[in-house]
C-alpha positions as CSV (number, residue, x, y, z in Angstrom):
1,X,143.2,21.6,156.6
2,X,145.7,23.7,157.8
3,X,147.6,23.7,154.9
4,X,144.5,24.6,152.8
5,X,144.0,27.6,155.0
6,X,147.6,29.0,154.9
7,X,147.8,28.6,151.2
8,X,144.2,30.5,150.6
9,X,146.1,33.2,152.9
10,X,149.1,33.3,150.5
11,X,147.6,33.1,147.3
12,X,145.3,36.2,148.4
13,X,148.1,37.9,149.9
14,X,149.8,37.8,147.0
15,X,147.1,38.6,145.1
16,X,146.8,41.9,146.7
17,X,149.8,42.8,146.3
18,X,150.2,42.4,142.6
19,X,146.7,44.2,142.6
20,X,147.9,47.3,144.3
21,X,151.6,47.1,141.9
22,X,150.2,46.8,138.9
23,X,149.4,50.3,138.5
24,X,153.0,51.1,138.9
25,X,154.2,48.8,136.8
26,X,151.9,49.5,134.2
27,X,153.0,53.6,134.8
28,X,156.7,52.5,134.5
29,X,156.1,50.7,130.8
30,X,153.9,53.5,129.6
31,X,156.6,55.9,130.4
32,X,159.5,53.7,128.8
33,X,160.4,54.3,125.0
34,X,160.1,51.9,122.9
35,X,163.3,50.5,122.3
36,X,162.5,50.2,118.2
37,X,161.4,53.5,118.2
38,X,164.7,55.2,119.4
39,X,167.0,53.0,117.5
40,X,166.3,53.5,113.9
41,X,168.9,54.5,111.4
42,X,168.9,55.3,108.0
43,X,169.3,52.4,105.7
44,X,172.9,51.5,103.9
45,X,173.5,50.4,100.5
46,X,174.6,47.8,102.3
47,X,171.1,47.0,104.4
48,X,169.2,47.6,100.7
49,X,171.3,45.0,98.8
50,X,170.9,42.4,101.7
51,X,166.7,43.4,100.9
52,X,167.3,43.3,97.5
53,X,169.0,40.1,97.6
54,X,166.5,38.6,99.7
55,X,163.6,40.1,97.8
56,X,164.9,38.2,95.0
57,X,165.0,34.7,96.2
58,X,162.0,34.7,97.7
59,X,161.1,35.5,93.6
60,X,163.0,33.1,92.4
61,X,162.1,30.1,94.9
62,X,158.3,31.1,94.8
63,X,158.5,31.4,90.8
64,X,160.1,28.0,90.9
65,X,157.0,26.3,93.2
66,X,154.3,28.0,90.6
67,X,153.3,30.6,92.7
68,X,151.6,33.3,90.5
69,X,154.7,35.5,89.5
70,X,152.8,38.5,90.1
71,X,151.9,37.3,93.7
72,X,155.1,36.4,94.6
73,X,156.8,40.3,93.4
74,X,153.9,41.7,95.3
75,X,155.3,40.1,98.4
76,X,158.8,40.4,97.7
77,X,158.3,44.1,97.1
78,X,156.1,44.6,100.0
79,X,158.3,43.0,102.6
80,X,161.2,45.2,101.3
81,X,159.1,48.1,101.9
82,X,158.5,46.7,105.2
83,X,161.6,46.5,106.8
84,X,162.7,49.6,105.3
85,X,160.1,51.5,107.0
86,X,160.1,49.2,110.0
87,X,163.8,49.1,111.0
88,X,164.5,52.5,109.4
89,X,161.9,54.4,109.5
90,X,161.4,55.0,106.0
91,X,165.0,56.8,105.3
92,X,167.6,56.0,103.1
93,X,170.7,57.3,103.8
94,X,171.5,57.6,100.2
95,X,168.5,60.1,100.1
96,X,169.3,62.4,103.2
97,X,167.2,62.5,106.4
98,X,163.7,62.7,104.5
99,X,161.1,59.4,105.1
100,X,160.3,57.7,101.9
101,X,157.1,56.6,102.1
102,X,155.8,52.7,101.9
103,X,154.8,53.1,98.4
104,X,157.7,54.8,97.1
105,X,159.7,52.0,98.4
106,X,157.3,49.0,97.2
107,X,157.9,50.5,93.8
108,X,161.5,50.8,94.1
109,X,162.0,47.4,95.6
110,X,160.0,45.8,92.6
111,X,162.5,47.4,90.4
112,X,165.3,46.6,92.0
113,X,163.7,43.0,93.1
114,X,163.2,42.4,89.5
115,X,166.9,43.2,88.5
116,X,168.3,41.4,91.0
117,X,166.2,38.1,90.0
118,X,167.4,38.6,86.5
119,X,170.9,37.8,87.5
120,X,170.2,34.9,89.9
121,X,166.9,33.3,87.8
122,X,166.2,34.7,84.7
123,X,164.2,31.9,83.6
124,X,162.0,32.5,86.0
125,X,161.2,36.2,85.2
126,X,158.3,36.2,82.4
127,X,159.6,37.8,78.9
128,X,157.5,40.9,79.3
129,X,158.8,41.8,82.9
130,X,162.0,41.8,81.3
131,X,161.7,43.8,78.6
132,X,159.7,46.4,80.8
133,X,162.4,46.4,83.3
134,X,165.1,46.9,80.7
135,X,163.4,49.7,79.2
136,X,162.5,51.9,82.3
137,X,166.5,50.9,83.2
138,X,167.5,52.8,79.6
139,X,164.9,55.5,81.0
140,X,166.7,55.9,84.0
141,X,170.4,55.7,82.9
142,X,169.7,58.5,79.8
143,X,167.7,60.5,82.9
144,X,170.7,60.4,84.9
145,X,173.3,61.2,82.0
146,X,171.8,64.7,81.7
């Protein structure tokens, strides 16, 4: 019985006093920055090709276990967009200080998602992607040649 009563003491003892700390605790986290938050920097060419390249064989291996092509892009693209905005914040460093936001970067991720999947799977990319990817990539190299 004794040992009952001391531990009843103990356990509300302790009790208490992680009662009456909490607060400060909870005061202490509160006023503590994120560590995410203050460590975000611009995203490399480096950081978007390892996205890219991911982005891609998640396309490829998806394609290959019949998931719906569309599906699996939409993923692919999303999760680039993702991370961009998630470890970076949105920039590029390519493109200055100035947050790109999430559907910019879906839409550039399914392009460049889509190239890069050429190159490593092209049998798995459906005849009319291709074409529409190699059209808008003749858009974009005449658009950049004036």
């Amino acid at each position: 019985m004794g040992l009952k009563f001391y531990s009843k003491r103990i356990l509300k003892l302790v009790g208490i006093c992680l009662i009456l700390l909490s607060p400060i605790i909870e005061i202490n986290t509160i006023n503590k920055k994120i560590k995410a938050e203050t460590k975000l920097t611009a995203a490399s060419e480096k950081d978007l090709f390892l996205y890219r390249q991911m982005g891609a064989s998640y396309l490829c291996i998806a394609s290959k276990a019949e998931v719906d092509f569309k599906k699996g892009l939409g993923v692919a693209s999303a999760t680039f967009a993702n991370v961009i905005v998630g470890k970076h914040g949105g920039v590029i460093k390519e493109l200055g200080n100035e947050r790109q936001d999430e559907k910019k970067l879906y839409n550039a991720g399914t392009f460049q998602i889509v190239g890069s999947a050429l190159n490593i799977c092209p049998e798995s990319i459906p005849d009319k992607v291709k074409k529409d990817y190699e059209k808008r990539l003749k858009e974009l190299v005449k658009g950049n040649k004036k």
